[in-house]
C-alpha positions as CSV (number, residue, x, y, z in Angstrom):
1,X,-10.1,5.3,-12.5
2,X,-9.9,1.8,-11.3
3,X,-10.9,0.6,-14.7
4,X,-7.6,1.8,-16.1
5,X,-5.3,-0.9,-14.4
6,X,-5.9,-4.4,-13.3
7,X,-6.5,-3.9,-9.8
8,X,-8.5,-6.8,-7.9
9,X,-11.6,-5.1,-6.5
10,X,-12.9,-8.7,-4.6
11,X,-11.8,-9.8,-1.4
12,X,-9.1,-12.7,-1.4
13,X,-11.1,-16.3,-1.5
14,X,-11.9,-17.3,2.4
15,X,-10.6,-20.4,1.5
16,X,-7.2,-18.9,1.6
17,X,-7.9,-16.9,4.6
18,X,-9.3,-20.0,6.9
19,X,-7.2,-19.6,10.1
20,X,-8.4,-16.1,10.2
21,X,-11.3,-17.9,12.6
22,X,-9.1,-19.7,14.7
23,X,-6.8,-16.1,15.0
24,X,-9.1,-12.9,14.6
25,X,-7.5,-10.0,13.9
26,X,-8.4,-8.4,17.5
27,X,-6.3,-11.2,19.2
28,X,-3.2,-10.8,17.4
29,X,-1.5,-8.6,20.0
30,X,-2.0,-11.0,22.7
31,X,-1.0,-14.2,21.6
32,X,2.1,-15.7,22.5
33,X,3.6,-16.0,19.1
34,X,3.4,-12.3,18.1
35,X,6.4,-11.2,18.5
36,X,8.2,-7.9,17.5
37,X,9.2,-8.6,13.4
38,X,5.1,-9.4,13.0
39,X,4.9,-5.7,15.3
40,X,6.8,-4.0,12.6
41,X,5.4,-5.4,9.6
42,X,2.1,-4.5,10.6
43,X,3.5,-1.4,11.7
44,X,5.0,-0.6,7.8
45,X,1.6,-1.5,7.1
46,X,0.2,1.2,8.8
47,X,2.8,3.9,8.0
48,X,1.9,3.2,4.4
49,X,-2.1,3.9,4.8
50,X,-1.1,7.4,6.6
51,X,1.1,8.4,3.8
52,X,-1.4,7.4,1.0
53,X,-3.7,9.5,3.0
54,X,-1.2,12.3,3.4
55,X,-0.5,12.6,-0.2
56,X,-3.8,12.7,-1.3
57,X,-4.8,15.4,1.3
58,X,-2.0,17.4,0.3
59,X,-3.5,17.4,-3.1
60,X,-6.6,18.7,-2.2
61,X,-5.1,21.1,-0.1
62,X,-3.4,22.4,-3.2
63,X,-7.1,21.9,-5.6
64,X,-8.6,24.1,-2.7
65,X,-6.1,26.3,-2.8
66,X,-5.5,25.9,0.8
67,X,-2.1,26.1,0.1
68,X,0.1,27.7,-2.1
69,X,2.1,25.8,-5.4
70,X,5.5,25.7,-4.4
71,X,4.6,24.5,-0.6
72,X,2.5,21.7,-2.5
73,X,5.5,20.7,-4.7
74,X,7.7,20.9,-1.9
75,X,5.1,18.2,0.4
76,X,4.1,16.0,-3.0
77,X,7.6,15.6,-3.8
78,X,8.7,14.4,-0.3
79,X,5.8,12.1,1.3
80,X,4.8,11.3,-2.5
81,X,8.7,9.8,-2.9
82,X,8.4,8.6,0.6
83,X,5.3,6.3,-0.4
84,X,6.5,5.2,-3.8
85,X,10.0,4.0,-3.0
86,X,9.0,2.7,0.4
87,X,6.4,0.2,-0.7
88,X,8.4,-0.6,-3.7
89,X,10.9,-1.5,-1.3
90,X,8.7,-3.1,1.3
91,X,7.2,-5.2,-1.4
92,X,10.4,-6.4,-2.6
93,X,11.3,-7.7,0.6
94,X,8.0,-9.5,0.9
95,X,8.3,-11.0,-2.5
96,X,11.9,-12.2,-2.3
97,X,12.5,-12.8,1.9
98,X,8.9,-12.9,3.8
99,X,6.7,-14.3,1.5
100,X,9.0,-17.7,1.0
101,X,8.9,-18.3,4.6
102,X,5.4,-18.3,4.8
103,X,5.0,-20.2,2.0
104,X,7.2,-23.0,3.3
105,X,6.0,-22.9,6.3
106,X,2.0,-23.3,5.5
107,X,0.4,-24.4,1.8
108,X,-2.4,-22.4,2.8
109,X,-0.2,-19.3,2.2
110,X,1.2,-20.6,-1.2
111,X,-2.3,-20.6,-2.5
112,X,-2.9,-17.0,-1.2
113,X,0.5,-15.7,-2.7
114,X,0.2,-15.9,-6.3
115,X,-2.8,-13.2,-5.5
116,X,-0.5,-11.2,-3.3
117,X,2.3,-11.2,-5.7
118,X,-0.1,-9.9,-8.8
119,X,-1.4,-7.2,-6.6
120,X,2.4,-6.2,-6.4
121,X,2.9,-6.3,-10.2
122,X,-0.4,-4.4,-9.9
123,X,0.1,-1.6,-8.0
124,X,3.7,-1.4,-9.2
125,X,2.3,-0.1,-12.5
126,X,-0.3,2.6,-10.7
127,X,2.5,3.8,-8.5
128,X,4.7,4.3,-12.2
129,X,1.6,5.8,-13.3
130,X,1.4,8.4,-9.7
131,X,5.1,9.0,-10.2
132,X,5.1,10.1,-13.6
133,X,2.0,12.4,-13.3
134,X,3.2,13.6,-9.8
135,X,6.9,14.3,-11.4
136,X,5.3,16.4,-13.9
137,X,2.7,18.4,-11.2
138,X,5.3,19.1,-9.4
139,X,7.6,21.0,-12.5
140,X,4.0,22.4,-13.6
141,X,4.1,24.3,-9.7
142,X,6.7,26.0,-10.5
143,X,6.4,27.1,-13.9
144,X,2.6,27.2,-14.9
145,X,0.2,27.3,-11.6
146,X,-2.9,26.7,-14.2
147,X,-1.7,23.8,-15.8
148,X,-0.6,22.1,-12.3
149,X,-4.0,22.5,-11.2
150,X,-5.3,20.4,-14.4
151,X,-2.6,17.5,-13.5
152,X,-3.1,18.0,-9.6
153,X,-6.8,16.6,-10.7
154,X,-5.9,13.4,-12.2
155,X,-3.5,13.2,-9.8
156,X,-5.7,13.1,-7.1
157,X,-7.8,10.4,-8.5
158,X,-4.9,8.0,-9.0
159,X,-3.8,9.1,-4.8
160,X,-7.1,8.0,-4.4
161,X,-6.3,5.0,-6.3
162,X,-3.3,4.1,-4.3
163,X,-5.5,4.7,-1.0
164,X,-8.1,2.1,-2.1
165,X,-5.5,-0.1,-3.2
166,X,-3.6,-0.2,-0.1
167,X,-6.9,-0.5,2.1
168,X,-7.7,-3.8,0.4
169,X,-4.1,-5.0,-0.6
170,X,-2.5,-5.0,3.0
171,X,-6.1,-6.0,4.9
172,X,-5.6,-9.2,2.7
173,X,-1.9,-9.4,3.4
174,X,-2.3,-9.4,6.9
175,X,-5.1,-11.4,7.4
176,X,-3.2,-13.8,5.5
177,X,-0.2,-13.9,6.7
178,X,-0.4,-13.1,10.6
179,X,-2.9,-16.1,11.2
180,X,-0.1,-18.3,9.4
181,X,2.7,-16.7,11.5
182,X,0.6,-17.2,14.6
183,X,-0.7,-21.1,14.4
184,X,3.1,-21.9,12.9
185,X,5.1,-19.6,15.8
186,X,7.2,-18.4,12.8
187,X,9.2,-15.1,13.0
188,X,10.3,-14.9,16.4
């Protein structure tokens, strides 16, 4: 399923990532310039892996039959809008307010953006892609239970997509970005 977009499978190039040493991920929280905007990024960060996770269980709650079509429809439609317009959103903002800050702020990022920004282009067209085949699940649960179950499979594999995705995408972001945020004191 990967194969079918251009989604970057390899980690971002340590080069870009070099004050991760001097600022490991499990001192974040502690330092003095970690303040409450980095807090809430992070934290969007997080809300996004839970509802990537939620979605796909909800589909194989439904390909189990676990539960029933309409209460799948009913949970796909909700958290599976929640996700989609939420990190379109959220990635906006990045692109167009966060992302120029840190960039000014530290070449290191610049060189590390132009990967961030594809993997936004990138996922925008698999999230199109888990719209468009969750849109038509959803109409298939109410009038033809057999068919949804054939489109609940594929989408399933592009939830599982968006999970895999997301694991690597955001790791990258963060490791990028709050090391930067850190050594410059930016965003307090």
């Amino acid at each position: 399923m990967l194969d079918t977009f251009n989604i970057r499978t390899e980690d971002m190039p340590s080069k870009m990532r070099s004050l991760l040493g001097q600022y490991p991920r499990d001192s974040w929280e502690a330092h003095p310039g970690f303040k409450e905007k980095t807090r809430h990024w992070l934290d969007a960060h997080q809300m996004f892996r839970r509802l990537a996770e939620r979605v796909r269980l909800n589909i194989e709650a439904f390909l189990d039959h676990e539960t029933d079509a309409d209460k799948f429809a009913r949970y796909l439609s909700h958290y599976g809008g929640i996700l989609v317009g939420n990190l379109h959103g959220h990635h906006g903002w990045e692109d167009y307010s966060y992302f120029p800050e840190l960039s000014a702020a530290d070449p290191k990022f610049g060189a590390g953006l132009e990967v961030l920004e594809k993997d936004h282009v990138d996922l925008n067209f698999v999230l199109d892609s888990f719209t468009h085949t969750a849109n038509r699940t959803i109409k298939l649960a109410k009038l033809d239970e057999a068919q949804a179950y054939e489109e609940a499979g594929e989408l399933q594999g592009k939830s599982e997509m968006i999970e895999v995705f997301l694991k690597r995408h955001l790791s990258d972001e963060e490791e990028l970005a709050v090391p930067i945020i850190l050594h410059h004191r930016l965003r307090g």
